[in-house]
C-alpha positions as CSV (number, residue, x, y, z in Angstrom):
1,X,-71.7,51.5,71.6
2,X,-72.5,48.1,71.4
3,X,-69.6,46.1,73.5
4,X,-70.3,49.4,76.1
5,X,-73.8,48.3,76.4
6,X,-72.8,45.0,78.1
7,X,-70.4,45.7,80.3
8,X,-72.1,47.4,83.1
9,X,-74.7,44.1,83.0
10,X,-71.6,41.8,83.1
11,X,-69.3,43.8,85.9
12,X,-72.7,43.7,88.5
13,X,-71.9,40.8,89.3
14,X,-73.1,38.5,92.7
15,X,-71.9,35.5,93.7
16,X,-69.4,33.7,91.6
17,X,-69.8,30.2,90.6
18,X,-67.1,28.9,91.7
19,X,-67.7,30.4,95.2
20,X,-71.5,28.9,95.1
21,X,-70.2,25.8,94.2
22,X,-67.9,25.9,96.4
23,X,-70.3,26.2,99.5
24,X,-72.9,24.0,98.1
25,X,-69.8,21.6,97.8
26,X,-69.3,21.8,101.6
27,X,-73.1,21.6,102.9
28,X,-73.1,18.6,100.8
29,X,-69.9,17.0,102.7
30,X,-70.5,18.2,105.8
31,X,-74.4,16.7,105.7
32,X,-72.3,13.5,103.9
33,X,-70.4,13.2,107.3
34,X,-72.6,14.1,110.1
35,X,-74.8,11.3,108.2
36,X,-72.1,9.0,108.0
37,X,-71.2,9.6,111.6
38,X,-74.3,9.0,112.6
39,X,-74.8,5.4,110.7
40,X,-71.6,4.6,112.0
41,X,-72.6,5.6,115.7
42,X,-75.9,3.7,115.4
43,X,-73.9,0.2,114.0
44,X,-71.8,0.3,116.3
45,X,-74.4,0.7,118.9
46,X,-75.9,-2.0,117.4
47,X,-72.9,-4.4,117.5
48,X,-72.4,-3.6,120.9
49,X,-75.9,-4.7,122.1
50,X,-75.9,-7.8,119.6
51,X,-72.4,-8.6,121.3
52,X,-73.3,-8.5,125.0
53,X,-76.6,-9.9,124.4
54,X,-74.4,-13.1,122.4
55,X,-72.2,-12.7,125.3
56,X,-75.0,-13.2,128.3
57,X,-76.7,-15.8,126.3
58,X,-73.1,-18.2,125.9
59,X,-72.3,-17.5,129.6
60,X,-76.2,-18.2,130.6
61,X,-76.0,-22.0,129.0
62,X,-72.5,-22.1,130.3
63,X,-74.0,-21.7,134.2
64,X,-76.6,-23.6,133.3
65,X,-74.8,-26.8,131.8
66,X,-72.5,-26.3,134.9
67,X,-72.8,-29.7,137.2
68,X,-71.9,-27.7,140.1
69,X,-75.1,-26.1,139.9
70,X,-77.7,-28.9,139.8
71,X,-76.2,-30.6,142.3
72,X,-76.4,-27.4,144.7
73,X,-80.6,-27.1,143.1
74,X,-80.7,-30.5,144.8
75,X,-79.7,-29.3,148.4
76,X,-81.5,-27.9,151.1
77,X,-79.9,-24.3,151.0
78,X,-78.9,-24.1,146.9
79,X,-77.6,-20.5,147.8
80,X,-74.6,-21.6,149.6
81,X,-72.9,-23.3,146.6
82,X,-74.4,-21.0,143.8
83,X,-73.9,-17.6,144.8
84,X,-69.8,-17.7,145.0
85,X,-69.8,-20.0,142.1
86,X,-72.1,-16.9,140.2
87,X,-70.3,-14.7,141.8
88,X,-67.1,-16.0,140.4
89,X,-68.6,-16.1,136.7
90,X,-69.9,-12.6,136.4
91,X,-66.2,-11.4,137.5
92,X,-64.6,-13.6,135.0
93,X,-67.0,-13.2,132.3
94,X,-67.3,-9.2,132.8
95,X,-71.0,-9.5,133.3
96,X,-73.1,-7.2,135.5
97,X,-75.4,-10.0,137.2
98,X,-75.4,-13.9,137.4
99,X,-78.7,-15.1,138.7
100,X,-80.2,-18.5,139.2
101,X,-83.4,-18.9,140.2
102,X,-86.1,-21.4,140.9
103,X,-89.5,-22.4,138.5
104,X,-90.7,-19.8,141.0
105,X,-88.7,-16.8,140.7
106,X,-86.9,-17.1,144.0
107,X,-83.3,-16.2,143.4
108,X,-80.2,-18.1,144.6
109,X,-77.6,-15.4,143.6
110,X,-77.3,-12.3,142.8
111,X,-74.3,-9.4,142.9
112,X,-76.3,-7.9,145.9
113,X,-76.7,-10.3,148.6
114,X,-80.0,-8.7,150.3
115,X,-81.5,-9.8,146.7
116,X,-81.1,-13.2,147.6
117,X,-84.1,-15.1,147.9
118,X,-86.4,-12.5,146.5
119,X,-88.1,-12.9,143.5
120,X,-86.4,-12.2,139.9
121,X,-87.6,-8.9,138.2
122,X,-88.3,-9.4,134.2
123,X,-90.0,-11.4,131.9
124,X,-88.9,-15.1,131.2
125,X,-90.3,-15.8,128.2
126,X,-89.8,-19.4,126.9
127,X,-87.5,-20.1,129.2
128,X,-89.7,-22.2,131.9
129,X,-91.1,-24.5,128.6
130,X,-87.1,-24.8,127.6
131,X,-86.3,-22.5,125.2
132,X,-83.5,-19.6,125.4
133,X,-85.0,-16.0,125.9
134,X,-83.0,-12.4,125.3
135,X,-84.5,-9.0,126.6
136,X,-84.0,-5.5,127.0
137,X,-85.4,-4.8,130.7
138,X,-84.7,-2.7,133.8
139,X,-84.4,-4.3,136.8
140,X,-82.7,-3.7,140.5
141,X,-79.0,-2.8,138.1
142,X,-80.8,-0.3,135.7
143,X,-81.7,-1.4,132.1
144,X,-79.5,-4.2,131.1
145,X,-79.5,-6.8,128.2
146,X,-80.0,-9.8,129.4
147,X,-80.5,-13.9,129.0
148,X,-82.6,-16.4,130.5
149,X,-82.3,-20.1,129.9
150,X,-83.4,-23.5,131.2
151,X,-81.8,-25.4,133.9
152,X,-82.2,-29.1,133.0
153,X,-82.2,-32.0,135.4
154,X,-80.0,-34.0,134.2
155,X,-77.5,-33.6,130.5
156,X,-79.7,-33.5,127.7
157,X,-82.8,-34.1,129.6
158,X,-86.5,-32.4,128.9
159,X,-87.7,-31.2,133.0
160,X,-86.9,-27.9,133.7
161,X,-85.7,-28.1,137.3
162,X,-84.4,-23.8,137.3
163,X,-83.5,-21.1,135.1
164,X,-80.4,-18.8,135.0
165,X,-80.1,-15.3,134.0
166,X,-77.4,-12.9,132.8
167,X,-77.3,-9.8,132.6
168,X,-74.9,-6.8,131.5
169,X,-75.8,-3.3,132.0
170,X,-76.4,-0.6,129.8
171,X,-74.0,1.6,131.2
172,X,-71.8,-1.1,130.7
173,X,-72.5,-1.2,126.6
174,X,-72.4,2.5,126.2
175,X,-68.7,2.7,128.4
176,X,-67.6,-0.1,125.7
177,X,-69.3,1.7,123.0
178,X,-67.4,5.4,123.8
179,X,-64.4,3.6,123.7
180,X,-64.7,3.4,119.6
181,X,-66.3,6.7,119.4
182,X,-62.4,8.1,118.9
183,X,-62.1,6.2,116.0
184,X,-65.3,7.1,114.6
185,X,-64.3,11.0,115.1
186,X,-61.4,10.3,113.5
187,X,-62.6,9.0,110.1
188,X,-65.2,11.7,110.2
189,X,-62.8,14.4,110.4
190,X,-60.3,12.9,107.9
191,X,-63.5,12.3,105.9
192,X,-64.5,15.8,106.4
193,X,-60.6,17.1,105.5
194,X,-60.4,15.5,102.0
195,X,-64.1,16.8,101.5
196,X,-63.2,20.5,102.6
197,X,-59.8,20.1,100.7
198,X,-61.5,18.3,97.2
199,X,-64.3,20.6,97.5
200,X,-61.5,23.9,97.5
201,X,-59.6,22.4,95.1
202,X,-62.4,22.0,92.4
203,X,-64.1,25.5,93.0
204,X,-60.5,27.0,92.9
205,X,-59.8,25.2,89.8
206,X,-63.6,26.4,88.7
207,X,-63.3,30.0,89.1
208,X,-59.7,29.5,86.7
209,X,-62.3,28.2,84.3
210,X,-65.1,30.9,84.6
211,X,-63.1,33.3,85.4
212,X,-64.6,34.6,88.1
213,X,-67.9,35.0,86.3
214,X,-71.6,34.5,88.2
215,X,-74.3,32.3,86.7
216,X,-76.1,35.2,85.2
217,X,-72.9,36.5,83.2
218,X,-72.1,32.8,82.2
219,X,-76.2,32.2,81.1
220,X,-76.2,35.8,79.2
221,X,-72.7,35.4,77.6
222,X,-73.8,31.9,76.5
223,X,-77.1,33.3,74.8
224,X,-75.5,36.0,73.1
225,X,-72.5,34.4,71.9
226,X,-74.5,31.4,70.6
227,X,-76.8,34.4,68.8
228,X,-74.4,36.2,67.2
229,X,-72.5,33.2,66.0
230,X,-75.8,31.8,64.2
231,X,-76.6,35.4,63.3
232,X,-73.7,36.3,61.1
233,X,-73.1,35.0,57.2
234,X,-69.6,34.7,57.7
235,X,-68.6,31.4,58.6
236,X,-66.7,30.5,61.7
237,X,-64.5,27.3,62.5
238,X,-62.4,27.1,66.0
239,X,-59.8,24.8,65.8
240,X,-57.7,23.3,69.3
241,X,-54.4,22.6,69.7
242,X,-54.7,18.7,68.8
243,X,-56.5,20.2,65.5
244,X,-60.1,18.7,66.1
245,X,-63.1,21.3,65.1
246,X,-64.6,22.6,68.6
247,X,-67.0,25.2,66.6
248,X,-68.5,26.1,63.8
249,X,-71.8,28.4,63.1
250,X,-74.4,27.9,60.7
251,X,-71.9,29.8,57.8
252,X,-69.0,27.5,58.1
253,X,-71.6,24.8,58.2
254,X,-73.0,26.0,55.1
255,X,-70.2,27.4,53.4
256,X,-68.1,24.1,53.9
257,X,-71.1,21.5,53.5
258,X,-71.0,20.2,57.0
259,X,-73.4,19.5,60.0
260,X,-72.7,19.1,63.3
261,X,-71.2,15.9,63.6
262,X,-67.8,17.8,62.4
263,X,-67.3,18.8,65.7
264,X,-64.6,16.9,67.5
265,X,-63.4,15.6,64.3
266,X,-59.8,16.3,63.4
267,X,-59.9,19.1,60.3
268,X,-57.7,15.9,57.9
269,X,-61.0,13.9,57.9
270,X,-63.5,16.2,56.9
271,X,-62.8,16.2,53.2
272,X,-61.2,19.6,52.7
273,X,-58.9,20.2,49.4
274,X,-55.2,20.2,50.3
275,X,-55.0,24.2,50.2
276,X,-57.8,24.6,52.1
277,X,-56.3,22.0,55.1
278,X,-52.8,23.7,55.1
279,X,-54.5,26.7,55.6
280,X,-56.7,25.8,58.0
281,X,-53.9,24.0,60.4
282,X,-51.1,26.7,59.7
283,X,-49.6,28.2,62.9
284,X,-49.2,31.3,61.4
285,X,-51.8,34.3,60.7
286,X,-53.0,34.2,57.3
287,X,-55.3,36.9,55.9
288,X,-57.3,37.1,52.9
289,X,-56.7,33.7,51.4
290,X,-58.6,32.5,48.3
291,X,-60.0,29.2,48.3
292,X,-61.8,27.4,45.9
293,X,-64.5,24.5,46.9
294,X,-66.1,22.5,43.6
295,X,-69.3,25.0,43.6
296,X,-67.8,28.1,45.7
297,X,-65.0,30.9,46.3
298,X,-64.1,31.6,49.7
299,X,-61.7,34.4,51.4
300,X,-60.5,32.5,54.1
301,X,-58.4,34.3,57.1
302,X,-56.4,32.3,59.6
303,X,-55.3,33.4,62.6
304,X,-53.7,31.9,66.3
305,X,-56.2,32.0,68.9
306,X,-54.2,32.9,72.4
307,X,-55.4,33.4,76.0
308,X,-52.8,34.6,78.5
309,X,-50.0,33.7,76.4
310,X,-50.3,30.3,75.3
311,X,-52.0,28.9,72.5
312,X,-54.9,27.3,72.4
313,X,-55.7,26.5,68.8
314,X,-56.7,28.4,65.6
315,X,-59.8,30.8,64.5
316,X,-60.5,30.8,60.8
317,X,-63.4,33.4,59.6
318,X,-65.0,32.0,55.9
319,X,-66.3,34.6,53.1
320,X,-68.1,33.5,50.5
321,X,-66.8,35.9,47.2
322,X,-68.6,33.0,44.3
323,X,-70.9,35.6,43.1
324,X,-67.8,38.4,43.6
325,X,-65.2,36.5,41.7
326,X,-67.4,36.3,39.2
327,X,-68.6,39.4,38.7
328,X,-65.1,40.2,38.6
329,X,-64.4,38.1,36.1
330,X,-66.8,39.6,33.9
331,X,-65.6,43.2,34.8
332,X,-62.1,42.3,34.0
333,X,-63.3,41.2,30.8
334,X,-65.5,44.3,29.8
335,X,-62.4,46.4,31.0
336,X,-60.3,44.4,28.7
337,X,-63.0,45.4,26.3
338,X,-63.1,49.1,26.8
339,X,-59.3,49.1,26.8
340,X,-58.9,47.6,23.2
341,X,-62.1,50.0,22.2
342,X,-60.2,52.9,23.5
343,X,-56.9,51.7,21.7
344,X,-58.9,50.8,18.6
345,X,-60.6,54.2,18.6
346,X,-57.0,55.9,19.3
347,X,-55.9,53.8,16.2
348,X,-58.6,54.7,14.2
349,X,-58.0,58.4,14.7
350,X,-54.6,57.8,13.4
351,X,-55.7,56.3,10.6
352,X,-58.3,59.0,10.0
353,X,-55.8,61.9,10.0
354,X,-53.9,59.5,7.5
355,X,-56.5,59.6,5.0
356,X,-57.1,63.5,5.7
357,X,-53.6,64.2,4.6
358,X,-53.6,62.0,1.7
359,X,-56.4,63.4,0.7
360,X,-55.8,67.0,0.9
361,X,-52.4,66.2,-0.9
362,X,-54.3,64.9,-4.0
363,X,-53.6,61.2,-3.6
364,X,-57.4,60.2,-3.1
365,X,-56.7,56.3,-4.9
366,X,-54.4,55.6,-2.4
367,X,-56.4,57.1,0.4
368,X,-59.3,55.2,-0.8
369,X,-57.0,52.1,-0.9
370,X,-55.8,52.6,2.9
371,X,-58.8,53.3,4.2
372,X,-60.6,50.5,2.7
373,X,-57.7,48.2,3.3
374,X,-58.0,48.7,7.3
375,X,-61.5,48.1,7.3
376,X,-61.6,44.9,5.2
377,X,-59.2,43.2,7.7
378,X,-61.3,44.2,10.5
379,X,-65.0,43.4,9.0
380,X,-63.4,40.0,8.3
381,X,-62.3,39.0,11.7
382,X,-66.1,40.5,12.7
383,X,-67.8,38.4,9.9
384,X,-66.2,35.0,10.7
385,X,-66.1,35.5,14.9
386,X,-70.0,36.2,14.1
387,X,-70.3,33.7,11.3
388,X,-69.3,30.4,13.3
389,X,-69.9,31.8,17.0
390,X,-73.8,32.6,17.3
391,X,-73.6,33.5,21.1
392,X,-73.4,37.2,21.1
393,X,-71.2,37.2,24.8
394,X,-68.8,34.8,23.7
395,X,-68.3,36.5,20.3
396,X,-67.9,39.3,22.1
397,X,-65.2,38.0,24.1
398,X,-63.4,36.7,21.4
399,X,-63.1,40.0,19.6
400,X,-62.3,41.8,23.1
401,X,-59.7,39.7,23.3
402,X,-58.1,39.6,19.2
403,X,-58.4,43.3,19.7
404,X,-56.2,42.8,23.3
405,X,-54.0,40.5,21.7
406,X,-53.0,42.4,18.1
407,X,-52.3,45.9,20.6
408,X,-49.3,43.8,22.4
409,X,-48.3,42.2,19.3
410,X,-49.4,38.7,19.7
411,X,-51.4,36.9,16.5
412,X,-54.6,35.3,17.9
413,X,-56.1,32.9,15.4
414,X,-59.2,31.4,15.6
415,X,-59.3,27.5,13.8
416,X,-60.6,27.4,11.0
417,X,-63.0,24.5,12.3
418,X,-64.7,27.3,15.4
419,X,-68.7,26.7,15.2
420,X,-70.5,27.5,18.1
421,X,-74.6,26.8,17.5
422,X,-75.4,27.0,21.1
423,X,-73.9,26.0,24.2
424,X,-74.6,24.1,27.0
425,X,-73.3,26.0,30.1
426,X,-74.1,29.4,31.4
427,X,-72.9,32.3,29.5
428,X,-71.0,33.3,32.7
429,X,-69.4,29.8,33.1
430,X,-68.7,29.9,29.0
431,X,-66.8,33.7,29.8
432,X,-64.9,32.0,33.1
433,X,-63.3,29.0,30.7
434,X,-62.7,30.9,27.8
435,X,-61.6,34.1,29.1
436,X,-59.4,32.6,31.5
437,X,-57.3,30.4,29.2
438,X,-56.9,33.3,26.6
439,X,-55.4,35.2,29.3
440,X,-53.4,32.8,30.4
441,X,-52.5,32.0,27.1
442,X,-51.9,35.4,26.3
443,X,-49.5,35.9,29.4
444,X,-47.4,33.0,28.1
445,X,-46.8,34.1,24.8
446,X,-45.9,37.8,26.4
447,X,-42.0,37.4,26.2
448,X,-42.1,34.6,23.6
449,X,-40.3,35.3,20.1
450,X,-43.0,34.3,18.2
451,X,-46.5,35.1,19.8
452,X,-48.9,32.9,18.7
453,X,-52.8,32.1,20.1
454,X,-54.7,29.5,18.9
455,X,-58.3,28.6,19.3
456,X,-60.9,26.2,18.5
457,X,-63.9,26.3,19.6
458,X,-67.3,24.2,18.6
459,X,-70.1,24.0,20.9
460,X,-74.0,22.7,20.5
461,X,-76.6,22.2,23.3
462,X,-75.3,18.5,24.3
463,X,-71.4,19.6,24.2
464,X,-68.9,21.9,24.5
465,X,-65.3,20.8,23.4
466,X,-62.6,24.3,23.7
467,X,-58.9,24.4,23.0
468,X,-56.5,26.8,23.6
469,X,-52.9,26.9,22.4
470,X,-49.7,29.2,22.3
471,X,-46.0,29.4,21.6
472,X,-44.8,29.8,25.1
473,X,-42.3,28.0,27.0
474,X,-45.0,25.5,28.0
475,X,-45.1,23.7,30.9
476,X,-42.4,22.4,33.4
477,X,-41.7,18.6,33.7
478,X,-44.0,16.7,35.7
479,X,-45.9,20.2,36.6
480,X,-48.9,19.2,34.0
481,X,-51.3,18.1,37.3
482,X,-50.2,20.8,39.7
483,X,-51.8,23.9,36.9
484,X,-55.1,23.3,38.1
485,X,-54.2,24.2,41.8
486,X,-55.1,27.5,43.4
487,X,-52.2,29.3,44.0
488,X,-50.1,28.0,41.1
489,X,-48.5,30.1,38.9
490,X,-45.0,30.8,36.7
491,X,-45.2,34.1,37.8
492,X,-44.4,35.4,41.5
493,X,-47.1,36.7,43.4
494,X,-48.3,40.6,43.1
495,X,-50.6,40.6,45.5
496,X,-52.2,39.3,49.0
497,X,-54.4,36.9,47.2
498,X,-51.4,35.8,44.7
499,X,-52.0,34.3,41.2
500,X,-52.9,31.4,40.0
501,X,-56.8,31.8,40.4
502,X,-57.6,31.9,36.5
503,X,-57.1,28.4,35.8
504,X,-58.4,27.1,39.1
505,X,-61.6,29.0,38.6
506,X,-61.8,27.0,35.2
507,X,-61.7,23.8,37.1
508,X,-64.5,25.0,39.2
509,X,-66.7,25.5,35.8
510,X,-65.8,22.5,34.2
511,X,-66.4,20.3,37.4
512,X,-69.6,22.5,37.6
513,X,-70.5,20.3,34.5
514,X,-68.8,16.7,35.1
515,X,-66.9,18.0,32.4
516,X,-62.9,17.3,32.1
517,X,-60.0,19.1,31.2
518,X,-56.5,18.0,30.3
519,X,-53.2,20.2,29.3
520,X,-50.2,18.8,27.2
521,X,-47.8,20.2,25.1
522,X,-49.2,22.3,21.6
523,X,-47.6,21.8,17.8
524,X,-46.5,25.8,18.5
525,X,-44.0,24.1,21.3
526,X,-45.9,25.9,24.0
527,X,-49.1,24.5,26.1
528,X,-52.2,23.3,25.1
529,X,-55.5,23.4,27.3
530,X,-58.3,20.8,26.3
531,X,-61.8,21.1,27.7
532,X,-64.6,19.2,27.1
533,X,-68.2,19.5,28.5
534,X,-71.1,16.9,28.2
535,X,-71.6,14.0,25.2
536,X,-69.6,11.7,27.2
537,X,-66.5,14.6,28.1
């Protein structure tokens, strides 16, 4: 109902992103280009204009500085000399008009002959006081770009005898300016190529990415997503292929003691236990793993995370099963219990039916003496248990468990030193430690020859000091470190969680308490666990 709700939102879909993307891509270059071509249009109309008004001014001083033509200014008709010698200047120098003129405008050249002796058109500027002048100005041609300068009397002389003006035409500029237009097209279409071509390229490559999702889909998919991932308890981690942490929600965050900063990290560096590494990095599915932190138990399920057939890293989901485990614990104790009540209470029916028949055949004394005898053993192991262990759970236990241990034939003694006036852990933590090592004790001594339990026990509010022992095969060589791991066991695994959980649960407690444990070998030739809590450890 839920995953139904959402999929007729996401499948009305608009425009993808990639596709408005795409086209925002191409507005962008094709405003990009007709800018650039435009800039590029107007610089090189520029150039052209600086160029040919540089190119009338040089050609100007040239006339100007020319001998030929101050000598003609000194003759009666200056026309005759100047206007082939012009003439032959604006042909060689590719400029539109060659004009010199007196102080008073009259021309002595010019490209059309009726012009001659007419007055110039334009402004002069500085150039009758000696000093270069460049203008934009239509005259007789059309608009043109053009120079005036001074014609002095004599080499660097200060009198201003006449002035020469050259011109070159507009039409001229813009005929040499269309002559690179080709070349701007050009760029501007190549430019505009690898802009259509980039800009297909990344929206192809963006629509691989979003996969064909709109805005909206992406923006609700995004909310929800991030919602439910800080909803839920559970704790999620997403490992990638180069196995850095790309996610995690608040569980994993919490469950694992991390912030935020974890992600990007490679999963060796953020302080995991071994286990809890391996498992997180393994390439295979894992389900239903138990993992133990110092102050938590967590189920933790591995899996490959795949997308169209490849893999592209790992999702682990975190549980946290402290509180379960514990419970459990204490269930699997109080079952214990109620097995050995059951067994007792089967025995003591036996024993009943005993003293029935005695006594119906006459033989009370000796029924008296069975009875009697049965019950004396029993009220002893009750009085001393009771006597020198004042916490009602853990004297509790340690009957539970005699009673377990004398119905599959194993001797559990408690030393003769056992005194318990309080204790300074939890009663559930005291249950975890001892329960655990009698069991595992208990398991050890199972196929032994001689089945033998010992333990000593003496506890106060400041310390706790507990030692376990049996007559099993003890420990392998050079295995005395690797007991305390989760997982570790002499006995194959029965189950999807496995074995080895007793003894690393008693870690958990000890560390719980900067407390320390230690294992060796026991004077019965099997192991002995040593574990000591507060007063130094």
């Amino acid at each position: 109902m839920g995953h139904n709700a959402f999929v007729p939102h996401l499948s009305s879909r608009g425009s993808t992103v990639a596709r408005q993307i795409l086209a925002l891509q191409v507005l962008v270059v094709v405003v990009v280009v007709v800018g650039a071509v435009a800039l590029a249009y107007a610089d090189a109309r520029r150039t052209q204009i600086d160029s040919a008004r540089d190119r009338a001014l040089a050609v100007a001083v040239s006339v100007a500085d020319t001998p030929q033509v101050r000598d003609a200014l000194r003759t009666s008709d200056p026309s005759a000399t100047i206007q082939p010698f012009a003439e032959e200047v604006r042909r060689d120098s590719r400029t539109d008009f060659v004009v010199v003129m007196g102080l008073d405008r009259t021309r002595y050249s010019h490209p059309d002959p009726d012009e001659i002796g007419r007055p110039f058109i334009g402004d002069l500027g500085g150039a009758p006081e000696g000093r270069p002048f460049t203008q934009e100005y239509t005259g007789t041609l059309g608009p043109s770009m053009r120079a005036v300068v001074p014609v002095l009397d004599r080499p660097g002389g200060e009198k201003v005898v006449a002035l020469v003006s050259v011109g070159i035409t507009m039409e001229r500029i813009q005929g040499a300016l269309a002559d690179r237009l080709p070349t701007i097209a050009l760029a501007a279409g190549l430019i505009l190529g690898t802009g259509l071509l980039g800009a297909w390229l990344i929206s192809r490559r963006l629509r691989r990415q979003t996969h064909g999702m709109g805005e909206r889909e992406i923006t609700r998919m995004y909310e929800y997503y991030d919602a439910v991932l800080h909803a839920v308890r559970e704790g999620l981690l997403l490992v990638d292929t180069e196995q850095r942490v790309q996610l995690l929600n608040d569980g994993a965050k919490r469950l694992l003691s991390l912030d935020q900063g974890a992600v990007g990290r490679p999963v060796t560096e953020l302080g995991f236990p071994d286990s809890l590494t391996r498992a997180v990095l393994a390439t295979e599915s894992r389900p239903d793993e138990i993992h133990l932190l110092d102050d938590s138990v967590l189920v933790v399920n591995t899996a490959p995370a795949r997308w169209q057939g490849r893999e592209v890293g790992r999702v682990v989901t975190l549980r946290d099963h402290t509180e379960i485990q514990a419970v459990a614990g204490e269930l699997d104790t109080v079952r214990g219990l109620a097995e050995s009540l059951r067994s007792q209470n089967h025995e003591a029916a036996n024993r009943l039916h005993t003293v029935v028949s005695l006594v119906e055949m006459g033989r009370t004394e000796e029924a008296l003496d069975f009875a009697t005898e049965e019950l004396e053993v029993a009220q002893l192991l009750t009085d001393r248990v009771v006597g020198s262990v004042t916490d009602p759970v853990v004297s509790a236990l340690l009957l539970g468990k005699s009673a377990q241990a004398a119905e599959r034939g194993i001797r559990l003694r408690i030393d003769e030193d056992t005194d318990v006036t309080d204790l300074p852990v939890e009663q559930r933590d005291a249950v975890t430690i001892l329960g655990n090592l009698l069991d595992n004790a208990l398991e050890a001594v199972s196929e032994a020859h001689e089945r033998v339990v010992v333990v000593a026990l003496t506890g106060s509010a400041d310390a706790l000091h507990l030692r376990v022992s049996d007559s099993g095969a003890g420990l392998p060589p050079g295995l005395a470190e690797q007991v305390f791991e989760r997982g570790w066991s002499t006995k194959s695994s029965d189950g999807p969680v496995g074995r080895g959980l007793g003894l690393a649960l008693v870690v958990q407690a000890v560390r719980k308490y900067d407390g320390r444990i230690e294992v060796g070998t026991s004077d019965l030739g099997g192991a002995v666990f040593d574990v000591r809590i507060g007063a130094g450890a």
